[in-house]
PDB file as gemmi writes it, atoms N, CA and C in Angstrom:
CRYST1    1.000    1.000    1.000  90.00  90.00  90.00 P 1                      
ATOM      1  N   UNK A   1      11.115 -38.162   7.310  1.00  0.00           N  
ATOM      2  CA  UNK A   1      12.348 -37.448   7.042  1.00  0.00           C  
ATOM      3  C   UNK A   1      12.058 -36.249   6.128  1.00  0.00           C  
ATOM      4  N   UNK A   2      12.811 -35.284   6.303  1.00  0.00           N  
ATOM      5  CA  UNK A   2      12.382 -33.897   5.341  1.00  0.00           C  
ATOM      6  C   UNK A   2      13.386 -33.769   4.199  1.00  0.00           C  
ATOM      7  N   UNK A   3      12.665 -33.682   3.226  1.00  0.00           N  
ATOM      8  CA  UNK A   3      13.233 -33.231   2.161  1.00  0.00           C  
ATOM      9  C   UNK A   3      13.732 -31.788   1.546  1.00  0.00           C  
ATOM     10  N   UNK A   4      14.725 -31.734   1.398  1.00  0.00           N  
ATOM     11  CA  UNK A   4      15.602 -30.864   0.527  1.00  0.00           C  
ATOM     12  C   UNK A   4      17.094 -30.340   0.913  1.00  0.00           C  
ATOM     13  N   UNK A   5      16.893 -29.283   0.765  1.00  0.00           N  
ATOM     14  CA  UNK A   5      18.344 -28.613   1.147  1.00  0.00           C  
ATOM     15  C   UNK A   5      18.669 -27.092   2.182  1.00  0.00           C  
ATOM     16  N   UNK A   6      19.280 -27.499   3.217  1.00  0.00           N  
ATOM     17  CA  UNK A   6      19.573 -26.394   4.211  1.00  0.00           C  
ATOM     18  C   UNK A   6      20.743 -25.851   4.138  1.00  0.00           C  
ATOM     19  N   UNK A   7      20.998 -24.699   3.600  1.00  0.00           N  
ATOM     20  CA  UNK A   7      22.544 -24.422   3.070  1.00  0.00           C  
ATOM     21  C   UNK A   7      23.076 -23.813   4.500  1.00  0.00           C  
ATOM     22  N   UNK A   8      24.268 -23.344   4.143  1.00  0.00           N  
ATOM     23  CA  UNK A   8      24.894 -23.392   5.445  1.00  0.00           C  
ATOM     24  C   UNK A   8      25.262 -22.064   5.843  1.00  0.00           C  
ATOM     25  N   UNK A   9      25.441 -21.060   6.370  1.00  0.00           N  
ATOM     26  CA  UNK A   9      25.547 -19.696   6.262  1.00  0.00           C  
ATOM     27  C   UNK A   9      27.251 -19.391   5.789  1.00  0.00           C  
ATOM     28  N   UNK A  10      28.323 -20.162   5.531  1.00  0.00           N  
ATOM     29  CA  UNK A  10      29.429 -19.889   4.975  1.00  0.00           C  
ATOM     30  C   UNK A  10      29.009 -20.170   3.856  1.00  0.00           C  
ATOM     31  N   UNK A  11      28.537 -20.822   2.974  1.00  0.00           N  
ATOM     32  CA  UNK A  11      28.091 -21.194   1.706  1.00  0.00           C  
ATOM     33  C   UNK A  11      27.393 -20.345   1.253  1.00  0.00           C  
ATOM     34  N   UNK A  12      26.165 -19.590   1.397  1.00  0.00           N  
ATOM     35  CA  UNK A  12      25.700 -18.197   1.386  1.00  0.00           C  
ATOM     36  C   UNK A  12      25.915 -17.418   1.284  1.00  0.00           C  
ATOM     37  N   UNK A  13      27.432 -16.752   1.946  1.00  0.00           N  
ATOM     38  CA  UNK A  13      28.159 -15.849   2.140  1.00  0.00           C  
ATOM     39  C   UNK A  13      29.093 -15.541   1.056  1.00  0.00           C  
ATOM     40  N   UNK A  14      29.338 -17.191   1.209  1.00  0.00           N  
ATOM     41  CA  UNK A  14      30.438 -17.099   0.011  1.00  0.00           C  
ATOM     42  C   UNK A  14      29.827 -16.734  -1.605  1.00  0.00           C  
ATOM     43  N   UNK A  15      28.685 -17.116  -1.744  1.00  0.00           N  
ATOM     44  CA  UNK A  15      28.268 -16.988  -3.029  1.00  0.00           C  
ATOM     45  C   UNK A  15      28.325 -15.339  -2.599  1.00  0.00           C  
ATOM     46  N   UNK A  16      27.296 -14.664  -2.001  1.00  0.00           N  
ATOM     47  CA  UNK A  16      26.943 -13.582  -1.676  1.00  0.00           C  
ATOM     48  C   UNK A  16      28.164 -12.592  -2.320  1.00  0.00           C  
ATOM     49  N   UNK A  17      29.477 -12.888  -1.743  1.00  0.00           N  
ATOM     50  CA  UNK A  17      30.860 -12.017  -2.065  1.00  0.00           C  
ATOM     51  C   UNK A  17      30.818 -12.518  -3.773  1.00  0.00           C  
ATOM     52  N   UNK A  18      30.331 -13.492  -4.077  1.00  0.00           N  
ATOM     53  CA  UNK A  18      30.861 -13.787  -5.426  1.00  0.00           C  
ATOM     54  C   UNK A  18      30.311 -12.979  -6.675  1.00  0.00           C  
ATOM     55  N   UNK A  19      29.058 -13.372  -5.813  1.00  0.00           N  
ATOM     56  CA  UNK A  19      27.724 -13.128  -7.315  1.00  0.00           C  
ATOM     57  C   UNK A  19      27.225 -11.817  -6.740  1.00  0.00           C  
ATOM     58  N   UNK A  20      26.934 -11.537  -5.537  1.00  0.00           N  
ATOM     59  CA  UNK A  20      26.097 -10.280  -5.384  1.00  0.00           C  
ATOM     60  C   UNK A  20      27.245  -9.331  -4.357  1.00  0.00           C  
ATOM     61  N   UNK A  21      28.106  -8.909  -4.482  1.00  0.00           N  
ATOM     62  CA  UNK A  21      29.090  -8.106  -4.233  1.00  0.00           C  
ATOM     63  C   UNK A  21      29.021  -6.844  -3.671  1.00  0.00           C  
ATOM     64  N   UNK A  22      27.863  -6.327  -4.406  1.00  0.00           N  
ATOM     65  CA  UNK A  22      27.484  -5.306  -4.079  1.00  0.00           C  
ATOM     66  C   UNK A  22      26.174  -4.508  -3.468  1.00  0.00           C  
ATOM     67  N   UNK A  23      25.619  -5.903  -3.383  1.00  0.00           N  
ATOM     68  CA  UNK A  23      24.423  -5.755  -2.353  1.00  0.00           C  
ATOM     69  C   UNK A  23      24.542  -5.019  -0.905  1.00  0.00           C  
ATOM     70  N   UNK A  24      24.011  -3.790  -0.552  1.00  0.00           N  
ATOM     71  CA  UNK A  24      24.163  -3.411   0.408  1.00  0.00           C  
ATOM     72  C   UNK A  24      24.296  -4.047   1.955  1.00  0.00           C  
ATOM     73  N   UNK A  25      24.932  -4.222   2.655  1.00  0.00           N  
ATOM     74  CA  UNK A  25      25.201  -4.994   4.207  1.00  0.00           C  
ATOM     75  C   UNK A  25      24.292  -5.420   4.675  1.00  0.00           C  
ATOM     76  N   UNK A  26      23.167  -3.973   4.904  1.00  0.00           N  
ATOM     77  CA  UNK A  26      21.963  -4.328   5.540  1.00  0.00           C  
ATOM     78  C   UNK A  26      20.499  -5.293   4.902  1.00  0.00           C  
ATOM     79  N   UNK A  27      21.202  -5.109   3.468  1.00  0.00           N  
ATOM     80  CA  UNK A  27      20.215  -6.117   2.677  1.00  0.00           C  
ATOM     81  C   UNK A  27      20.439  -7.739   2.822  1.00  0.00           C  
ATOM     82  N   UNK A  28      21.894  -7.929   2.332  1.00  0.00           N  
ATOM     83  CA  UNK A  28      22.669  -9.302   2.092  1.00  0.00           C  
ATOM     84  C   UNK A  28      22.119  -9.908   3.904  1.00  0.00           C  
ATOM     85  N   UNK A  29      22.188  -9.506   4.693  1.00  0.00           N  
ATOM     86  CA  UNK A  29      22.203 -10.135   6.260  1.00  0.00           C  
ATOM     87  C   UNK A  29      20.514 -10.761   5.964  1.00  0.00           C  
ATOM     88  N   UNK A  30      19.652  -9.633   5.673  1.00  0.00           N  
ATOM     89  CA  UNK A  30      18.651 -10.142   5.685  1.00  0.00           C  
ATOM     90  C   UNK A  30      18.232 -11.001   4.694  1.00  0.00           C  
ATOM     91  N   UNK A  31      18.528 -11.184   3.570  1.00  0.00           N  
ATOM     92  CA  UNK A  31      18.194 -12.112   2.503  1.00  0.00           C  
ATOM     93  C   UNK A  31      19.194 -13.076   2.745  1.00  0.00           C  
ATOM     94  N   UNK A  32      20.056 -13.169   3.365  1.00  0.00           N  
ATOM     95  CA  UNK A  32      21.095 -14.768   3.944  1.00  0.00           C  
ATOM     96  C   UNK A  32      20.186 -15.145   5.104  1.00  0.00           C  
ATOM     97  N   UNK A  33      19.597 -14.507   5.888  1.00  0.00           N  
ATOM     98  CA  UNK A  33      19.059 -15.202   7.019  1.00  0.00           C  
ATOM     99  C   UNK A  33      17.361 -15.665   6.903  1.00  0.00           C  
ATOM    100  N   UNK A  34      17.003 -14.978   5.502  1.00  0.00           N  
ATOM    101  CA  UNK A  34      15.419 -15.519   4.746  1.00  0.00           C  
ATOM    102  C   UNK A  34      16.371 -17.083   4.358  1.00  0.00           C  
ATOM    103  N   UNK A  35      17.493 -16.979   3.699  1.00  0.00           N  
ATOM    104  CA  UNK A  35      17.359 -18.187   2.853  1.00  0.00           C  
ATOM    105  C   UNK A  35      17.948 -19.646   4.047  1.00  0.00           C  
ATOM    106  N   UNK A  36      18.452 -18.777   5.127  1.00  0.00           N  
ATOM    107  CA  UNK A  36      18.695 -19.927   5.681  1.00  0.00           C  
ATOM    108  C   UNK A  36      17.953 -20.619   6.704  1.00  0.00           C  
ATOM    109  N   UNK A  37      16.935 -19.840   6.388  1.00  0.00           N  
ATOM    110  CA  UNK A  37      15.593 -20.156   7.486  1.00  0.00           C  
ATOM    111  C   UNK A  37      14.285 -21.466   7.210  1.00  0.00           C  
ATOM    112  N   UNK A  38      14.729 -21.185   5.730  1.00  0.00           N  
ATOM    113  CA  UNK A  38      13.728 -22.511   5.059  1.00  0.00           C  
ATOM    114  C   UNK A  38      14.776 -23.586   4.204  1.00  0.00           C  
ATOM    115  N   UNK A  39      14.085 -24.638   4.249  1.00  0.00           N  
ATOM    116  CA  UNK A  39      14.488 -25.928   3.547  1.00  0.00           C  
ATOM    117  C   UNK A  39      14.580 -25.604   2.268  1.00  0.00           C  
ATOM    118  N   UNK A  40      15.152 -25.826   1.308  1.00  0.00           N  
ATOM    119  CA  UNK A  40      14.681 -26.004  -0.397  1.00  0.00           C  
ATOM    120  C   UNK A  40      14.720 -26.585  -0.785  1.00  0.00           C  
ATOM    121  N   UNK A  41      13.875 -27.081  -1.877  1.00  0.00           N  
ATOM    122  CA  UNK A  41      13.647 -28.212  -2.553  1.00  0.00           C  
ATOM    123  C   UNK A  41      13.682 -28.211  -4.297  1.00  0.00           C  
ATOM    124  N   UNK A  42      14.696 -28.721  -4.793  1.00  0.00           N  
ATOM    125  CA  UNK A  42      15.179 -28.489  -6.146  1.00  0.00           C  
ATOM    126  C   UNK A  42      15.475 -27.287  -6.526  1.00  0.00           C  
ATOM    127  N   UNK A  43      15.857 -27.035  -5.991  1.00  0.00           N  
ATOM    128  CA  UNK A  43      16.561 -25.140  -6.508  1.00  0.00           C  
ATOM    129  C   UNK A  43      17.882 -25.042  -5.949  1.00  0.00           C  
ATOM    130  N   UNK A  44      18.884 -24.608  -6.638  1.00  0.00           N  
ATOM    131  CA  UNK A  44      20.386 -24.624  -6.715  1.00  0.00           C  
ATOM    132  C   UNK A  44      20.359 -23.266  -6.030  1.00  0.00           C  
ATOM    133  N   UNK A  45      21.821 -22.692  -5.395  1.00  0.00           N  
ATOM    134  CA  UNK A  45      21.823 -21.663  -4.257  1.00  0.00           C  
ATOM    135  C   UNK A  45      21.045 -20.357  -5.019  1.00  0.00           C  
ATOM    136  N   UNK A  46      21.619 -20.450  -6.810  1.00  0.00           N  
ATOM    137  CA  UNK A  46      21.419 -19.232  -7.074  1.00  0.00           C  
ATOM    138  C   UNK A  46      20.434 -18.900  -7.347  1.00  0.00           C  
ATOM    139  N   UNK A  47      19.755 -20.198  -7.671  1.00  0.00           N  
ATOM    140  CA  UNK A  47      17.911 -20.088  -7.869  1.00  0.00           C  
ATOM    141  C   UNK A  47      17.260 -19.494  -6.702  1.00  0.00           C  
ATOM    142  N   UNK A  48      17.798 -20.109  -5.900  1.00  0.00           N  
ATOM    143  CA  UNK A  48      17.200 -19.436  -3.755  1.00  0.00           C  
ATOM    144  C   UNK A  48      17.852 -18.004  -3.782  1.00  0.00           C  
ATOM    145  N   UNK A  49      18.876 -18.080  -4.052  1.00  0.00           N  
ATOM    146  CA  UNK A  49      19.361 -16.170  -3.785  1.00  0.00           C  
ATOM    147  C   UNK A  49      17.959 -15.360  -4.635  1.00  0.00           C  
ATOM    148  N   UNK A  50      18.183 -15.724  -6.284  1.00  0.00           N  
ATOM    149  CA  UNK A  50      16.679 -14.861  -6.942  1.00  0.00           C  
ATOM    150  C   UNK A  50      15.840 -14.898  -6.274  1.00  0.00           C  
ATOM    151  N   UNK A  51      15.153 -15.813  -6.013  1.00  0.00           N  
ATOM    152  CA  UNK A  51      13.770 -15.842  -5.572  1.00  0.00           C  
ATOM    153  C   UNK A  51      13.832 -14.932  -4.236  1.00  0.00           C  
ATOM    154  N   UNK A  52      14.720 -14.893  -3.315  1.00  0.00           N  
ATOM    155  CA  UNK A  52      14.565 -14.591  -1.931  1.00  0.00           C  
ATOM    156  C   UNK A  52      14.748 -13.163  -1.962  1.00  0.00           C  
ATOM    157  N   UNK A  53      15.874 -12.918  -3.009  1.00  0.00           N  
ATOM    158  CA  UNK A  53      15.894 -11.208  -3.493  1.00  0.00           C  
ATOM    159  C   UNK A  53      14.643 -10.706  -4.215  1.00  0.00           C  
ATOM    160  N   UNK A  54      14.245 -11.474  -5.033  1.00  0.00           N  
ATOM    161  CA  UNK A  54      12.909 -11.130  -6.052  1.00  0.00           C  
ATOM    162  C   UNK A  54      11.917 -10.763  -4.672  1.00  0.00           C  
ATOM    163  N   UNK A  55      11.701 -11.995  -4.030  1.00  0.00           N  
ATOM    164  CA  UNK A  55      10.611 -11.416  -3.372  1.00  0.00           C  
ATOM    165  C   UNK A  55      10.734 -10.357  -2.090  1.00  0.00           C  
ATOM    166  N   UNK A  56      11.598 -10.054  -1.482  1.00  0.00           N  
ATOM    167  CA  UNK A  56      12.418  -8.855  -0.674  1.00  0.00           C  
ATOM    168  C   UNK A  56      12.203  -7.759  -1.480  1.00  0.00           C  
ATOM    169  N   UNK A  57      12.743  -7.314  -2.611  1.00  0.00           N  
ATOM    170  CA  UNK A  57      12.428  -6.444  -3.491  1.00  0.00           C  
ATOM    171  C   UNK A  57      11.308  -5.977  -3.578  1.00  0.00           C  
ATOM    172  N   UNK A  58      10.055  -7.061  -4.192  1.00  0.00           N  
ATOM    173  CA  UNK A  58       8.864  -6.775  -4.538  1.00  0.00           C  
ATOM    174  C   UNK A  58       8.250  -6.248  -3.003  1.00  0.00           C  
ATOM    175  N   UNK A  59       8.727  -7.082  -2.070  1.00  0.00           N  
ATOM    176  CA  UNK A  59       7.524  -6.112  -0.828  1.00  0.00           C  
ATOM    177  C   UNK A  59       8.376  -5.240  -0.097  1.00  0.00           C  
ATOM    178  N   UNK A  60       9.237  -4.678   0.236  1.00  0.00           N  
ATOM    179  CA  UNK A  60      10.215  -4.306   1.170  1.00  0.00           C  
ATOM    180  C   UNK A  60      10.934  -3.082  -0.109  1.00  0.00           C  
ATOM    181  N   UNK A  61      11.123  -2.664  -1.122  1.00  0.00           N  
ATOM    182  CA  UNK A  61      11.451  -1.762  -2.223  1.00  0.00           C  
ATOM    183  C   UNK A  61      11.101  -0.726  -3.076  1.00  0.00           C  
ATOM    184  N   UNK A  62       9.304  -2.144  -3.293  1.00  0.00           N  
ATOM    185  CA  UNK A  62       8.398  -1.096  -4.381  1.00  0.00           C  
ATOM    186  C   UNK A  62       7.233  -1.153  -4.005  1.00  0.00           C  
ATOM    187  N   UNK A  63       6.162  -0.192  -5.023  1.00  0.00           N  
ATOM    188  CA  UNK A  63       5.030  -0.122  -4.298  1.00  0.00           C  
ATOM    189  C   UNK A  63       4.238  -1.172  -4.297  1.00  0.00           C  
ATOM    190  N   UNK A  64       4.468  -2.843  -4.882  1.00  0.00           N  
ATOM    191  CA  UNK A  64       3.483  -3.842  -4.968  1.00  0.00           C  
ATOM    192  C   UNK A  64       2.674  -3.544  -3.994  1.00  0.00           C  
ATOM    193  N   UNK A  65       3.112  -3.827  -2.785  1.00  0.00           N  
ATOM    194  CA  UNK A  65       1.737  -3.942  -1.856  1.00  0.00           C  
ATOM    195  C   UNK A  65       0.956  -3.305  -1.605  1.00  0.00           C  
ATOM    196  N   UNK A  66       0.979  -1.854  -1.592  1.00  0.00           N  
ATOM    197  CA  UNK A  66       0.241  -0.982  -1.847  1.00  0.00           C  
ATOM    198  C   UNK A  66      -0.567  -0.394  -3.078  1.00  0.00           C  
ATOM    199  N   UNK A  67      -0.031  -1.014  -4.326  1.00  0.00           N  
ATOM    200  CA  UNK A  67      -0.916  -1.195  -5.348  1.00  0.00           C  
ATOM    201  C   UNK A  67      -1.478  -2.279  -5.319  1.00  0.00           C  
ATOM    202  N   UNK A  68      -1.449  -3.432  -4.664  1.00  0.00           N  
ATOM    203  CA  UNK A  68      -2.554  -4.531  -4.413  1.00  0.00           C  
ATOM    204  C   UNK A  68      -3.475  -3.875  -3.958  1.00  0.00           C  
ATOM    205  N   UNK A  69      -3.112  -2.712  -2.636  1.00  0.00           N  
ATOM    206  CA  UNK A  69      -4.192  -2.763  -1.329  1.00  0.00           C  
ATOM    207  C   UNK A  69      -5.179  -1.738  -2.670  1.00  0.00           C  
ATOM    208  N   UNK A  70      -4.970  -0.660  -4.030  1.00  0.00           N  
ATOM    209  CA  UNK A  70      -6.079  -0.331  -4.357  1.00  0.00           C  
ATOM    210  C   UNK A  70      -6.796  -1.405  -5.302  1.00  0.00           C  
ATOM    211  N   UNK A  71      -8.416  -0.549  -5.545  1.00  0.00           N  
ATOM    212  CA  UNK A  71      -9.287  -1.232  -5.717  1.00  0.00           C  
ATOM    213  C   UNK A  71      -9.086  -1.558  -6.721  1.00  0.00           C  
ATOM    214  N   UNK A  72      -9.230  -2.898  -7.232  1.00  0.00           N  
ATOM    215  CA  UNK A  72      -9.272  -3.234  -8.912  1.00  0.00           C  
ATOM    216  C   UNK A  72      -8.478  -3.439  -9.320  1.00  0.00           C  
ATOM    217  N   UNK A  73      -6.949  -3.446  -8.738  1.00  0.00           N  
ATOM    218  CA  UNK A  73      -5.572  -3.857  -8.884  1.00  0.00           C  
ATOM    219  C   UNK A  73      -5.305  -5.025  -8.923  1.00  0.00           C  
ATOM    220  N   UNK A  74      -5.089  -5.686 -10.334  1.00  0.00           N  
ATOM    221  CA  UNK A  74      -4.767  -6.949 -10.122  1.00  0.00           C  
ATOM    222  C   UNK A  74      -3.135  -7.521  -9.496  1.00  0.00           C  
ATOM    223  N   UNK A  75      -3.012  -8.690  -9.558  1.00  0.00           N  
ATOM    224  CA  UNK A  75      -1.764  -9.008  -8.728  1.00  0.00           C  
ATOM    225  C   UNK A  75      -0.914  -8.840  -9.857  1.00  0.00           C  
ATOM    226  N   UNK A  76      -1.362  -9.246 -11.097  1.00  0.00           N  
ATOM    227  CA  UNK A  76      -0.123  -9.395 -12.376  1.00  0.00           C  
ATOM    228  C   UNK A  76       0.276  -7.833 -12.531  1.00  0.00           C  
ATOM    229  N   UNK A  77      -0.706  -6.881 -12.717  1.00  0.00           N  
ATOM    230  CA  UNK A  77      -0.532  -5.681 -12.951  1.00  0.00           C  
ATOM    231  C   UNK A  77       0.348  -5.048 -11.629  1.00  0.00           C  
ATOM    232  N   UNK A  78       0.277  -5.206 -10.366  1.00  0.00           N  
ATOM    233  CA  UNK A  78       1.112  -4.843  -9.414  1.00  0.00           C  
ATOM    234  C   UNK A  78       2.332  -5.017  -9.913  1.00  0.00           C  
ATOM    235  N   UNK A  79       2.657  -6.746 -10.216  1.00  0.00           N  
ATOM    236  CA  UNK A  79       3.693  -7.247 -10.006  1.00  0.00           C  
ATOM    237  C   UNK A  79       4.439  -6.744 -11.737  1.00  0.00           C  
ATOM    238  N   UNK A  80       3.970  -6.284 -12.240  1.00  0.00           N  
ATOM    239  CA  UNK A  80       4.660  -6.129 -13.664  1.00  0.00           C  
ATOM    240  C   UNK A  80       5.252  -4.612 -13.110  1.00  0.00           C  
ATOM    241  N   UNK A  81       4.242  -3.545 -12.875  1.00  0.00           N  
ATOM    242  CA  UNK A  81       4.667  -2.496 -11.987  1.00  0.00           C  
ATOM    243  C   UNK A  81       6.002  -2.140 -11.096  1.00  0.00           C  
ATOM    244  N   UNK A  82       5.740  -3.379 -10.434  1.00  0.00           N  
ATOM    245  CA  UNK A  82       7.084  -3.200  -9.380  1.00  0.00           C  
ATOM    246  C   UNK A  82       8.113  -3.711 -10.212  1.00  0.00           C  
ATOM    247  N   UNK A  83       8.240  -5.025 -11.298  1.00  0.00           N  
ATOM    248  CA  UNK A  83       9.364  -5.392 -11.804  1.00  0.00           C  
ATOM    249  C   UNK A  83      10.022  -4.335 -12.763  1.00  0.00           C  
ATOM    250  N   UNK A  84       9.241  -3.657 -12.831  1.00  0.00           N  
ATOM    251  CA  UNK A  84      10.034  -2.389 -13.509  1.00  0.00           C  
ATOM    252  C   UNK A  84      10.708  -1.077 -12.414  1.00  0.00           C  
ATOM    253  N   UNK A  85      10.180  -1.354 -11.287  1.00  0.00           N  
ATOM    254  CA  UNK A  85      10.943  -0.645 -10.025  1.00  0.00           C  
ATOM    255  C   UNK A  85      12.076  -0.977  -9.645  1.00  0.00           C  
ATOM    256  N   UNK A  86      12.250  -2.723  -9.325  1.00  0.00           N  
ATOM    257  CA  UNK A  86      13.033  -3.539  -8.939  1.00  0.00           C  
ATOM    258  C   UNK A  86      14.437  -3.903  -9.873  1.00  0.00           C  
ATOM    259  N   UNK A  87      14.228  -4.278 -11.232  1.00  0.00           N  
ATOM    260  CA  UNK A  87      14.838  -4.749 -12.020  1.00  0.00           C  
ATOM    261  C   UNK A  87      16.641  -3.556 -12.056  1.00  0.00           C  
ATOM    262  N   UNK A  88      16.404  -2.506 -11.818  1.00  0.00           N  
ATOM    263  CA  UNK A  88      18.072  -1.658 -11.988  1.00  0.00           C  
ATOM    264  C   UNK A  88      18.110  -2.254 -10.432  1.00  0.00           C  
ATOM    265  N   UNK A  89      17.790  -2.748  -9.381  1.00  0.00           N  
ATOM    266  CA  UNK A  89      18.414  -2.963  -8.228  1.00  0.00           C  
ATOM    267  C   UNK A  89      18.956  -4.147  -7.875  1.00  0.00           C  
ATOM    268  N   UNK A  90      18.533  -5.185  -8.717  1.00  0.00           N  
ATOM    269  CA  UNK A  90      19.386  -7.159  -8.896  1.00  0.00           C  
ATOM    270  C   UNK A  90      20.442  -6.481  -9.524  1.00  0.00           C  
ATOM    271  N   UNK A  91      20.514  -5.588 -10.607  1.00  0.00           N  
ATOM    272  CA  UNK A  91      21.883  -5.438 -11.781  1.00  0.00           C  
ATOM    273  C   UNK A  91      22.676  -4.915 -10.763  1.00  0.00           C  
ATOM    274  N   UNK A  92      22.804  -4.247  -9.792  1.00  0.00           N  
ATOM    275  CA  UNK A  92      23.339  -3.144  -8.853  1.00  0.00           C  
ATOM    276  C   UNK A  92      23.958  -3.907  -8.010  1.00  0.00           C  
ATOM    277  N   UNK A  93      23.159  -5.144  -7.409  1.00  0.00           N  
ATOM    278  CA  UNK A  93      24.079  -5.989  -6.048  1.00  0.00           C  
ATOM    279  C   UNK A  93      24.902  -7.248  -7.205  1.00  0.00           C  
ATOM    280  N   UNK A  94      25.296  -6.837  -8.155  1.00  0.00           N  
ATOM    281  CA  UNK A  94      26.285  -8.305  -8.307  1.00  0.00           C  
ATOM    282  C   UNK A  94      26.931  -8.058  -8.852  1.00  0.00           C  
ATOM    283  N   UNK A  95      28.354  -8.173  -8.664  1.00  0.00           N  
ATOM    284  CA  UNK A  95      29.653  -8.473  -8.557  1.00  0.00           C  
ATOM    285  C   UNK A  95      29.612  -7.845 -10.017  1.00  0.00           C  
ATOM    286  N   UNK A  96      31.387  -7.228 -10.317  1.00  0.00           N  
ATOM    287  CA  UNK A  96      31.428  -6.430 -11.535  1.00  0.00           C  
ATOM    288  C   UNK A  96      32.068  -7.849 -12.396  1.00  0.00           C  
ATOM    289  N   UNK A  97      32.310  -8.995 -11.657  1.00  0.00           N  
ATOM    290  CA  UNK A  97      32.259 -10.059 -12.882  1.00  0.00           C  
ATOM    291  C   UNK A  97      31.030 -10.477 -13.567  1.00  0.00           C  
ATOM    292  N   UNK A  98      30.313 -10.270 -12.966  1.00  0.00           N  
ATOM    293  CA  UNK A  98      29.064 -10.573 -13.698  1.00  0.00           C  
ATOM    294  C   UNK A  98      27.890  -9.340 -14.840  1.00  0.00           C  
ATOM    295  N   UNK A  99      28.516  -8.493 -14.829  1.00  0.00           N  
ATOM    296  CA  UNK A  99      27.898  -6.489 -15.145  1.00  0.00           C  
ATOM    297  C   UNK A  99      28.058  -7.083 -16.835  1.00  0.00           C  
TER     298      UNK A  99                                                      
END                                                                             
């Protein structure tokens, strides 16, 4: 039997209008259909929304991957890089109850 949790795409949605409001159309479709594609396991919706936005962001936003691909680039140093790319664009998709 498999363990965890498969949320439901009205449940998704609904947070989506709640907490991230202002996430652009073409973003929210694709980060609802990352999260409803895998199982989760101990992580509450909003923990799965971060992570699924965090990592959308980091490859699909900023330059991580392309500062991996140079030489001598470590992953922490990419990833500190891009979180300073990324970070005004989580504040931007959520809801002005939460600003």
């Amino acid at each position: 039997m498999q363990q965890g949790t498969l949320f439901t795409r009205r449940t998704v949605e609904r947070h989506f209008r709640k907490h991230q409001a202002r996430c652009p159309p073409e973003y929210r479709e694709i980060l609802i259909e990352r999260i409803l594609a895998k199982r989760w396991t101990e992580a509450s919706l909003g923990n799965v929304v971060g992570i699924v936005a965090s990592t959308f962001a980091r490859h699909q936003l900023t330059d991580y991957d392309r500062l991996l691909a140079i030489s001598g680039m470590a992953r922490a140093e990419a990833r500190l890089i891009g979180e300073h790319e990324k970070v005004g664009g989580h504040a931007a998709f959520r809801s002005s109850l939460h600003l």
